[in-house]
N, C-alpha and C positions, 0 to 999 in steps of 0.2 A: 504494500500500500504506500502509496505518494505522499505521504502526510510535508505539509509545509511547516516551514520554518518558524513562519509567525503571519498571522493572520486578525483582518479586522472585516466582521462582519455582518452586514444590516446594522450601522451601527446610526443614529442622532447623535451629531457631535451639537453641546449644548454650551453654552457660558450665561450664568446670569439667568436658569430658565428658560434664553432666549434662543432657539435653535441654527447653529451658524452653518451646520452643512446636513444633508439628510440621506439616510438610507445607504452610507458609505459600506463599499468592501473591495479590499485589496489585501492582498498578499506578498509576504517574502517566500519566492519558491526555496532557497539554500543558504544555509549558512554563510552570511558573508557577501551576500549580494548586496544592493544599494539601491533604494527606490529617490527618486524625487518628485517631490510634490508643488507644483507649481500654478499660481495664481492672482490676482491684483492683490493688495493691500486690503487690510479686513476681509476677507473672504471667508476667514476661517480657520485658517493653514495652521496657525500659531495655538488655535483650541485641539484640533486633533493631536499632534505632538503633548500637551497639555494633558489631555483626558488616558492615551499610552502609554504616560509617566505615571498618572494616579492623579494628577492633581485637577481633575476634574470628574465626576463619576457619569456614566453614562444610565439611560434606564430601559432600552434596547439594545439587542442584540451582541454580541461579544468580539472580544479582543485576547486573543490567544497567544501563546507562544511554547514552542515543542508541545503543542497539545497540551499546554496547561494554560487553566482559565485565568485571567490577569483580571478582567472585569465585565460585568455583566448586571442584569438589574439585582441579583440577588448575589453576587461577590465580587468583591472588590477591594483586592490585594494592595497593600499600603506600600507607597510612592519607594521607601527604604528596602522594603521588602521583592523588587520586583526589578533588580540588579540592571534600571532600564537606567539610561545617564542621559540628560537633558541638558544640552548647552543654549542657552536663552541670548538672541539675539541681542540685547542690552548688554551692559557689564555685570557680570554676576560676580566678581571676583570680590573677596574678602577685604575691605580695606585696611583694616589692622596686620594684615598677614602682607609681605612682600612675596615679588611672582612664582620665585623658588618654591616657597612655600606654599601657595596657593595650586600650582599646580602637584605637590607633594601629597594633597590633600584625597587628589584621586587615587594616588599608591595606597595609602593610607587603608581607603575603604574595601581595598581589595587585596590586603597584605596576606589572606589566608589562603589565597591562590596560589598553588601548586605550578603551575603553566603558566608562571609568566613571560611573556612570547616579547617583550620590549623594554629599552630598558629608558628611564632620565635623560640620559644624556643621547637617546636615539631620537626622541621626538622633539627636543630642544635643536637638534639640529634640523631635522625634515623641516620644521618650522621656524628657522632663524629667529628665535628668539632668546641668542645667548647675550645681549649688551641690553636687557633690561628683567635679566633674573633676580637683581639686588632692588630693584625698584617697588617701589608699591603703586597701587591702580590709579589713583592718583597726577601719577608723574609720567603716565605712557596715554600713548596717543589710544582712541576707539580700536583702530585696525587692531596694533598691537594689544590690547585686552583682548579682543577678539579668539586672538591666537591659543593666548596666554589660557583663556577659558577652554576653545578645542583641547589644547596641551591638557587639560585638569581632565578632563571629559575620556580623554586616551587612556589616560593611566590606570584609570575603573578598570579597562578592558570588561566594556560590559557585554551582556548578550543581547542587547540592541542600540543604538546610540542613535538619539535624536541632537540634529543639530536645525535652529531655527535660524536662517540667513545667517551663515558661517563667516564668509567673505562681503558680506556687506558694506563692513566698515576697512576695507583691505584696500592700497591706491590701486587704480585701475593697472599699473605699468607693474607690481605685483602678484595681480591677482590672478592671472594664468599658470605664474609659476607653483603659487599655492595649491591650485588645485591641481594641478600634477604632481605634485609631494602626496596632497591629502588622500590623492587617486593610492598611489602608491603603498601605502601606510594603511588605507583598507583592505585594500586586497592582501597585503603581506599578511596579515593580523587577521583577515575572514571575519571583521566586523560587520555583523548585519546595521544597517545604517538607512532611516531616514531624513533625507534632507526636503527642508521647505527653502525655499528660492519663488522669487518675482523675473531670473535672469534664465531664459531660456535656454542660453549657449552653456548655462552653467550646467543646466540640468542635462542639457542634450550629451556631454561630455561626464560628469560625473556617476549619472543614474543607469544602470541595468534596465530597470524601467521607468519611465513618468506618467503621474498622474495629472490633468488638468481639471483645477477645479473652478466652478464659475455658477454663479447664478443660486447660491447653495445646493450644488449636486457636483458630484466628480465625473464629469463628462467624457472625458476619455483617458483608460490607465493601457498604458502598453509599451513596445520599445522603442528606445529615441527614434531610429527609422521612420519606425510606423508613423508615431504623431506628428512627424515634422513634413512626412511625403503624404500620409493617406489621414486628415484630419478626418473625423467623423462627425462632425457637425460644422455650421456657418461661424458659430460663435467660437470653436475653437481658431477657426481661421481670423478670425477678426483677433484674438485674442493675440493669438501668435504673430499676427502683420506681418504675414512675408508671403505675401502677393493677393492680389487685384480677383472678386468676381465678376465674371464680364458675360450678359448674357449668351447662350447659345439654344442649337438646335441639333435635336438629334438626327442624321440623317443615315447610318447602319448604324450595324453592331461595333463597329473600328472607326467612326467619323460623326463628327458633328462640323457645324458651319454658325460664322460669327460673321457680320454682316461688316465688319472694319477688318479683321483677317485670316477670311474665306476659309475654307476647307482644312481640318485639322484630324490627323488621324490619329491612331493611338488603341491603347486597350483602356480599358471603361474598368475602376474600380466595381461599380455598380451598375448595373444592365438598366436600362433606361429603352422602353417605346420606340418605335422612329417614329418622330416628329414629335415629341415631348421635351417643350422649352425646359430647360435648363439654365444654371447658372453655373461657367466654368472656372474652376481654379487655374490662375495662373501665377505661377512661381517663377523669382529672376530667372533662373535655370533653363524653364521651360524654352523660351524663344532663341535662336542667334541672331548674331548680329551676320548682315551679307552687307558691301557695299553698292554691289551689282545685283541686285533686287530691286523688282518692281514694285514694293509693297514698303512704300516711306511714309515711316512717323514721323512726329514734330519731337523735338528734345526740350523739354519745361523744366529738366533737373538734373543733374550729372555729382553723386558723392562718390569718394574717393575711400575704397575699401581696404588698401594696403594691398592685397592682393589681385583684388581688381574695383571695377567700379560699376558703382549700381544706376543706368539710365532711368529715366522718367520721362516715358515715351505719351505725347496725347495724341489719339485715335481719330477719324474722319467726325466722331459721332461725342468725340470730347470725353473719350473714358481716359483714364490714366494707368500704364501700365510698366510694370519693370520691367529691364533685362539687365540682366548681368554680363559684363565684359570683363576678360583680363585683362589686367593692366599694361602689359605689353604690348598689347593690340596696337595694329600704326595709326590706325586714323582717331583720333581723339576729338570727339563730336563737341562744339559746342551750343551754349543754349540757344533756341530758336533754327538749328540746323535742322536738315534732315536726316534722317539715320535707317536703313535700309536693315528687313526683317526675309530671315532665308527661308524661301519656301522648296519643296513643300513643307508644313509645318508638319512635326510628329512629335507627341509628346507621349513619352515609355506609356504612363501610367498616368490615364485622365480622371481627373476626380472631380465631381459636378454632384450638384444638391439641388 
């Protein structure tokens, strides 16, 4: 039997009586896997991690792990009790206690461990935080708390760890490196691990799988691929913003037609009628650029990706559409130019609502 690692399900996440997200259930399939949960501000994010720990109780449905019940309307396992480590997106760190110490505090809770698989001075390096050990909270900037807190939260070596926007307070020119450490330092250590993040590239990259949560419901949980290529609803697309619906029509089983750039072939997520409007997802990706194309857009926006650059193509009919160019490319469009779309169009995998 498949039994999963740790499991939440049919659950009302609630704060305050007031229901923040409903009818939740996802799962860690193995040991050590890494989910992310991702969403706007207030949505919720931050009471489900909450309710996991203990420190919210639920009164549906259950919250498991290795097939033991954690909580439920009739149990519900105390916060210390339930080896679950919670890093809270604020500063949690100890004021009276310097960072040494504060992050000493997670060995501490776990000194009866047998297995200890890491050691102080491993996680103070994956996480550069060796020139504000003697410091207190205080006298270090947000990022670095930040850190300093992760570092407390590691040393539990708990059997789930919840981190609420980890990298939030971390500089941008940072923050990639961290999470390739923090990638690293998971997997080595088989820490099962929820992360909540608003940063999609974070989640897309740290998470085995993502959940998006919106509207209080989790609208679509599965793997980065999936939710980034094959959204399953409008509103995840809208949520995600990484490309344009633009009406269509369906005219086979491999082709619909858009009345600004004709005839698009491709395989269909979803089998759809012929002749049943549609609305078509379009991703930078989806389109190329050709010079020698009969099919010229207007250019209304040109940002500069580092790797390449994101167009802002408007249509005969004034829809607004992206493509994506690498930056190499010779001819560099600019605004109010024309910029030529290679036909025929074929995109892998059409996804329409």
């Amino acid at each position: 039997m498949n039994n999963k690692y740790f499991e939440v399900k049919n659950v009302d996440f609630k704060v305050g009586g007031k229901t923040k997200v409903r009818n939740v259930s996802f799962s860690i399939e193995k040991e050590g896997d890494v989910i992310c949960l991702l969403g706007p501000s207030g949505i919720g994010k931050t009471t489900i991690l909450r309710s996991i720990a203990g420190l919210e109780k639920i009164d549906n449905g259950l919250i498991k792990i290795r097939e033991k019940i954690l909580s439920s309307k009739k149990i519900n396992i105390e916060p210390e009790d339930r080896n679950v480590s919670l890093a809270f997106q604020e500063n949690s760190l100890f004021p009276h206690y310097n960072v040494k110490k504060n992050i000493l505090l997670g060995a501490e809770k776990n000194k009866k461990k047998k297995d200890k698989k890491i050691s102080l001075q491993e996680i103070i390096d994956l996480l550069d935080i060796h020139q504000i050990l003697d410091k207190y909270p205080h006298q270090i900037s947000a990022g670095e708390a930040q850190r300093a807190s992760l570092a407390r939260s590691l040393m539990t070596q708990p059997d789930l760890l919840l981190l609420d926007e980890p990298l939030s307070n971390v500089d941008q020119s940072f923050k990639e490196e961290i999470q390739v450490r923090l990638k690293k330092i998971l997997n080595r250590l088989k820490i099962s691990t929820i992360i909540v993040t608003h940063d999609s590239y974070e989640a897309f990259y740290l998470g085995s799988k993502c959940g998006i949560i919106l509207n209080q419901e989790l609208k679509q949980f599965d793997d980065p691929y999936k939710v980034y290529h094959f959204p399953n609803s409008i509103e995840v697309v809208n949520f995600l913003n990484r490309g344009v619906l633009i009406p269509a029509e369906v005219t086979s089983p491999k082709s619909l037609e858009n009345q600004d750039l004709g005839k698009i072939t491709g395989n269909f997520i979803k089998t759809f009628p012929i002749g049943s409007k549609v609305k078509l997802l379009i991703q930078p990706e989806d389109l190329e650029h050709d010079d020698k194309s009969n099919l010229k857009l207007e250019v209304v926006d040109r940002k500069f990706r580092g790797t390449g650059f994101i167009y802002t193509l408007k249509t005969q009919s004034r829809k607004l559409i992206p493509v994506f160019v690498q930056s190499h490319h010779i001819h560099q469009h600019e605004l109010d130019e024309k910029f030529g779309i290679k036909r025929p169009i074929h995109i892998d995998h059409i996804v329409c609502f």
